[in-house]
C-alpha positions as CSV (number, residue, x, y, z in Angstrom):
1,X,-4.2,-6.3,41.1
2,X,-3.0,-7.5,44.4
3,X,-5.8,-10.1,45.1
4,X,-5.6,-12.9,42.8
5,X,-8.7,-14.7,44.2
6,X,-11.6,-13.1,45.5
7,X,-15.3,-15.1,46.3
8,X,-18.5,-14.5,48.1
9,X,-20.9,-17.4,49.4
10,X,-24.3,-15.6,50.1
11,X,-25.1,-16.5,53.8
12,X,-21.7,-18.0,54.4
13,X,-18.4,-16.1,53.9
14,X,-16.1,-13.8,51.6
15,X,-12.7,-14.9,51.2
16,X,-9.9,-12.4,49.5
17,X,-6.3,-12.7,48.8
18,X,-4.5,-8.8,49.3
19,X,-1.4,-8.5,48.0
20,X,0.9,-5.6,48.4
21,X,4.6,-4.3,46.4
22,X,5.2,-1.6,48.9
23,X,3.9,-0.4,52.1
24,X,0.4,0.4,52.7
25,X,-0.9,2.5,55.7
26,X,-4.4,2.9,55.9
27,X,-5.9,4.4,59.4
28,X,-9.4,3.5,61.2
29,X,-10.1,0.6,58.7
30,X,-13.9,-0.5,60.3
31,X,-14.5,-4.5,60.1
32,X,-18.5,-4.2,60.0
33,X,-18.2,-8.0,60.4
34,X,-16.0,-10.5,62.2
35,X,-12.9,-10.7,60.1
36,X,-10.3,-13.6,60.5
37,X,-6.6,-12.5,58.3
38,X,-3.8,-14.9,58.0
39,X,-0.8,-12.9,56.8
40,X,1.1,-15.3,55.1
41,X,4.1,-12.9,53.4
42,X,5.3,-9.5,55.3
43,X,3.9,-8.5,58.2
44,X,0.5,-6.8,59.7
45,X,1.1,-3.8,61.4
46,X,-2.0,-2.9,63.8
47,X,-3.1,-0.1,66.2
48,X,-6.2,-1.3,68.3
49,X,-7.3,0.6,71.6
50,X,-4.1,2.4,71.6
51,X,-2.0,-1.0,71.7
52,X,0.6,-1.3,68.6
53,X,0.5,-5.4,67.4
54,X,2.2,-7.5,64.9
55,X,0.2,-9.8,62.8
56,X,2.7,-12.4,60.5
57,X,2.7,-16.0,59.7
58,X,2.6,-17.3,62.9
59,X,-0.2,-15.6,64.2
60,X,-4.1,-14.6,63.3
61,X,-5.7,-11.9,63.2
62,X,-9.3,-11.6,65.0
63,X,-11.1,-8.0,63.9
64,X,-14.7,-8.6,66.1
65,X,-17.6,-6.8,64.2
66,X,-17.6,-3.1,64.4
67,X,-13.9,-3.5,65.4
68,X,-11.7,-0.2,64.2
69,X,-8.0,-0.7,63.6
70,X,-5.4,1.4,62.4
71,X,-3.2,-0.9,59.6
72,X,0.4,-0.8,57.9
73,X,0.7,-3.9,55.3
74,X,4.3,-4.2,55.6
75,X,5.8,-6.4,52.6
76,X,8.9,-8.8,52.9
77,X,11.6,-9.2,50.6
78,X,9.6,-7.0,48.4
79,X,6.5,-8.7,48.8
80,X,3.1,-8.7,51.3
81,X,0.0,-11.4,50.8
82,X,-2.7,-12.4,53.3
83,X,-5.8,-14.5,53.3
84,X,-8.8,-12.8,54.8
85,X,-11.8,-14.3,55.3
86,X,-15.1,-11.9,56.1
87,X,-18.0,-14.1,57.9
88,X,-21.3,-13.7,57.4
89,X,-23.6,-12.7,60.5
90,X,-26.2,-15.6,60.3
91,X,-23.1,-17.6,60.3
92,X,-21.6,-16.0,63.6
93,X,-24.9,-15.7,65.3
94,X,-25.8,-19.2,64.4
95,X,-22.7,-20.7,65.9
96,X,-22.8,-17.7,69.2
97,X,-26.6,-19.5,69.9
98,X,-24.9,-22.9,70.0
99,X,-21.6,-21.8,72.1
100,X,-22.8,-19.1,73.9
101,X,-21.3,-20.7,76.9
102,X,-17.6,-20.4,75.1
103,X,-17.7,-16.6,73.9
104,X,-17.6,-15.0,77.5
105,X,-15.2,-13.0,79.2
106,X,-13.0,-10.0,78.0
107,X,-11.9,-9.7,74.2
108,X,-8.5,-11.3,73.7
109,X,-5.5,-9.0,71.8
110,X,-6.4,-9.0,67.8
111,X,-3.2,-11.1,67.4
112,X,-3.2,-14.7,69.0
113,X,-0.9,-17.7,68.1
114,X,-1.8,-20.2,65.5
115,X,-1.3,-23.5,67.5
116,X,-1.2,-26.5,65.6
117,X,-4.8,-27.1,66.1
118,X,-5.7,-23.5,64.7
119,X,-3.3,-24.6,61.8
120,X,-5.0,-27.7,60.8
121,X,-8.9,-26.2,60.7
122,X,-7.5,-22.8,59.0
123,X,-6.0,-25.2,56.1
124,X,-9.4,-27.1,56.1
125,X,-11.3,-24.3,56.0
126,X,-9.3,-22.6,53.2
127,X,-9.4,-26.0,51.1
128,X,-12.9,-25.1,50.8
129,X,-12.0,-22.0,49.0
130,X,-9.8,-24.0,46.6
131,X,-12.4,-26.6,45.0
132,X,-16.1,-26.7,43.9
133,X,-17.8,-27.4,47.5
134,X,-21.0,-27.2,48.7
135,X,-22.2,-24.0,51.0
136,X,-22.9,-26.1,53.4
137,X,-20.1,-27.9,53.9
138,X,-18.4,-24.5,53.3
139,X,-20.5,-23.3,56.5
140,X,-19.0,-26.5,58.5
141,X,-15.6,-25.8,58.4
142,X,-16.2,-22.2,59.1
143,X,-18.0,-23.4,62.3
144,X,-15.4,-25.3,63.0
145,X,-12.8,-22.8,62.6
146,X,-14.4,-20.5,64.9
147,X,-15.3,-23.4,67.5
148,X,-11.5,-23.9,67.7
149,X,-10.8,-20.4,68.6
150,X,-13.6,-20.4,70.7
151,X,-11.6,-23.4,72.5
152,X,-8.5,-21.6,72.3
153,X,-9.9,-19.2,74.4
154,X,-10.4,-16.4,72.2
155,X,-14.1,-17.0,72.0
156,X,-15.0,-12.9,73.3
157,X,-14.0,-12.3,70.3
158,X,-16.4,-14.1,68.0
159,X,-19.4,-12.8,69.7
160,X,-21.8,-11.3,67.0
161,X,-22.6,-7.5,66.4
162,X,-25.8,-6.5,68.2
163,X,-28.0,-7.5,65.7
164,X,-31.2,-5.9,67.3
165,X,-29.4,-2.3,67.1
166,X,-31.1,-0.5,64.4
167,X,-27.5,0.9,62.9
168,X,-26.9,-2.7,62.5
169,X,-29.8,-3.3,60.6
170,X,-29.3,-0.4,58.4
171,X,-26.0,-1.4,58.2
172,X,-26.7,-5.0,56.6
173,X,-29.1,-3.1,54.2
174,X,-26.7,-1.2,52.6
175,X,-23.9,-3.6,52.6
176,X,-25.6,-5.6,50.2
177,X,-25.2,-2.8,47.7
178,X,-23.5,-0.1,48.8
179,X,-23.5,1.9,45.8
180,X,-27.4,2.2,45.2
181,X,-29.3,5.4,45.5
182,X,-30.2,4.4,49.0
183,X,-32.3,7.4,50.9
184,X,-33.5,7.0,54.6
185,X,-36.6,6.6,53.5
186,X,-36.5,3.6,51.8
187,X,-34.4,1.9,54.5
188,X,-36.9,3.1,56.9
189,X,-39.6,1.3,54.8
190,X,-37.8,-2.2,54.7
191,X,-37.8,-1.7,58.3
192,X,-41.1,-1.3,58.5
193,X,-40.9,2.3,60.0
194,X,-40.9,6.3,59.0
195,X,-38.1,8.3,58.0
196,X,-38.5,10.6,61.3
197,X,-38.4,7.3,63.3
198,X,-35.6,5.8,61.7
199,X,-34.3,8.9,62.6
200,X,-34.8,9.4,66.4
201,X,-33.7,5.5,66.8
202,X,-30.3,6.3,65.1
203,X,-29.7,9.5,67.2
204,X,-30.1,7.6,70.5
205,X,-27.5,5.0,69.4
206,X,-25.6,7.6,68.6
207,X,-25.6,7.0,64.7
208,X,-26.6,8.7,61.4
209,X,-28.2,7.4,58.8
210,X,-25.6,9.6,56.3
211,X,-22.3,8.2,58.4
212,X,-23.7,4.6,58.5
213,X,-24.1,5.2,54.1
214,X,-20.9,6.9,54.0
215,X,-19.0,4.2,55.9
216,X,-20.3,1.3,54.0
217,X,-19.4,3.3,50.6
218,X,-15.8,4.0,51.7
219,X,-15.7,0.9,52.5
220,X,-16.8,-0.7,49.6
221,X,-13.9,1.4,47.6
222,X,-11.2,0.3,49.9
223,X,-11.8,-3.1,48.7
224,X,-12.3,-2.3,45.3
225,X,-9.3,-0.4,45.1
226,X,-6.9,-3.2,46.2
227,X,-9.0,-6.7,44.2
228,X,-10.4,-5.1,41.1
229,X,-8.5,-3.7,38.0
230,X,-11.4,-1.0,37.5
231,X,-10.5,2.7,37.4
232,X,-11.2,5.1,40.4
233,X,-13.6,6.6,38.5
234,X,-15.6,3.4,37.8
235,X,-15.1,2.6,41.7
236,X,-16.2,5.5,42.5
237,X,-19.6,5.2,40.7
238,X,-19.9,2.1,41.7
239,X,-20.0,3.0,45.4
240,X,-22.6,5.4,44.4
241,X,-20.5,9.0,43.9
242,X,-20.7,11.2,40.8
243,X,-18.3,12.8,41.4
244,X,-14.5,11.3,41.3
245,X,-12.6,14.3,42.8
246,X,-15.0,14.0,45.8
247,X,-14.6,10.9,45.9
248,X,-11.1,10.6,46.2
249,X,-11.6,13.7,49.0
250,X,-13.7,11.5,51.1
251,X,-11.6,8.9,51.1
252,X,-8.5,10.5,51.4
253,X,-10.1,12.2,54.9
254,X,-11.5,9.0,55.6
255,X,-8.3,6.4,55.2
256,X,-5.2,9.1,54.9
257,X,-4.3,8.3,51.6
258,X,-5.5,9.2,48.3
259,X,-7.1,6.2,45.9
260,X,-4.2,6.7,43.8
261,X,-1.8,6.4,46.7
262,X,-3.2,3.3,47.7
263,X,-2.8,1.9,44.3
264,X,0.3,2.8,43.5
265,X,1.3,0.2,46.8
266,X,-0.1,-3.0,44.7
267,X,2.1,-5.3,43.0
268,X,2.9,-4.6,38.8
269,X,0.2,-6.4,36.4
């Protein structure tokens, strides 16, 4: 498929490779956590706040949690790849406690430059990613990533979710495993209150617990549709739908595209 590497370090960070044959246009992708992508072939197309940006080798991309971007994977000379690393929210709060006095002021444009400094700590950071190393150190270099941008100036950015909010902390419950049989009740009961409550705190952030499931499945899928060989059948069930068809529904009304669409944009074998 068109990610040739894919890891997870609990606590830490993902890390994926996407690779792409043809053009892939997938609207209101949602980054439920900060997201850092280094486009190294093609370009990154981007619609954020009703601004149209260019992501490509010379630049980074910064998705803040909860971020919402429209995105066009635009291959060169036949070909797209990026490098996208997905951070893990102890990891981000961890560091925003420490710097707090760096992540202030407005949000800077999702695309900013990759100065020689941003250069250098990227490469460490992805050398990490490359060889046996220790979460840890892992966790270092990802620190220092970020305290680089933060120095850069583009520390707004890094600032974590709210983690307090309740549709956060449903959220992070059913990211770790999106495709259980997960009802409001038992969310409500790892939270230590009732179904009803869980409820009323949800409607006055403006959130549903069924939207909150729905986004995290969907989400799930888009991943799994573009790193694993499976079937969308087998993705499907795996982000917790019986049904296939309905699947591919959802997610065509969710992304614009059809599973089968989206596949058919990844690179032969």
């Amino acid at each position: 498929m068109n990610a040739r590497a894919s890891l997870h370090v609990p606590g830490v960070a993902s890390w994926i490779e996407f690779r792409a044959a043809r053009e892939q246009r997938v609207r209101a992708v949602r980054f439920p956590r900060l997201t850092l992508v280094r486009v190294r072939e093609g370009a990154k197309e981007i619609c954020h706040g009703g601004q149209r940006m260019l992501a490509h080798a010379a630049t980074l991309l910064l998705a803040p949690a909860g971020s919402v971007m429209d995105v066009c994977n635009q291959p060169g000379a036949g070909r797209f790849r990026s490098e996208c690393l997905t951070l893990d929210p102890t990891l981000v709060e961890r560091f925003a406690v420490r710097e707090a006095g760096l992540l202030h002021g407005a949000p800077p444009p999702p695309c900013v430059a990759v100065t020689p400094m941003l250069a250098e700590v990227w490469a460490h950071a992805m050398h990490g990613w490359e060889t046996p190393t220790d979460a840890r150190v892992l966790a270092h270099r990802l620190e220092e990533l970020l305290l680089a941008l933060a120095l850069a100036g583009h520390g707004a950015a890094l600032r974590p979710a709210a983690s307090l909010a309740v549709s956060e902390r449903v959220r992070r419950l059913l990211l770790a495993k999106p495709g259980a049989d997960w009802r409001a009740d038992q969310v409500a009961a790892q939270l230590h209150c009732s179904a009803a409550t869980l409820r009323r705190q949800l409607a006055r952030e403006r959130a549903a617990f069924s939207d909150i499931l729905r986004e995290c499945r969907l989400g799930q899928a888009l991943m799994l549709l573009q790193t694993s060989p499976w079937p969308v059948a087998r993705i499907a069930a795996e982000c917790g739908y019986d049904c296939a068809s309905r699947f591919a529904v959802s997610f065509r009304q969710r992304y614009g595209l059809s599973p089968s669409a989206l596949r058919a944009t990844l690179p032969a074998g």
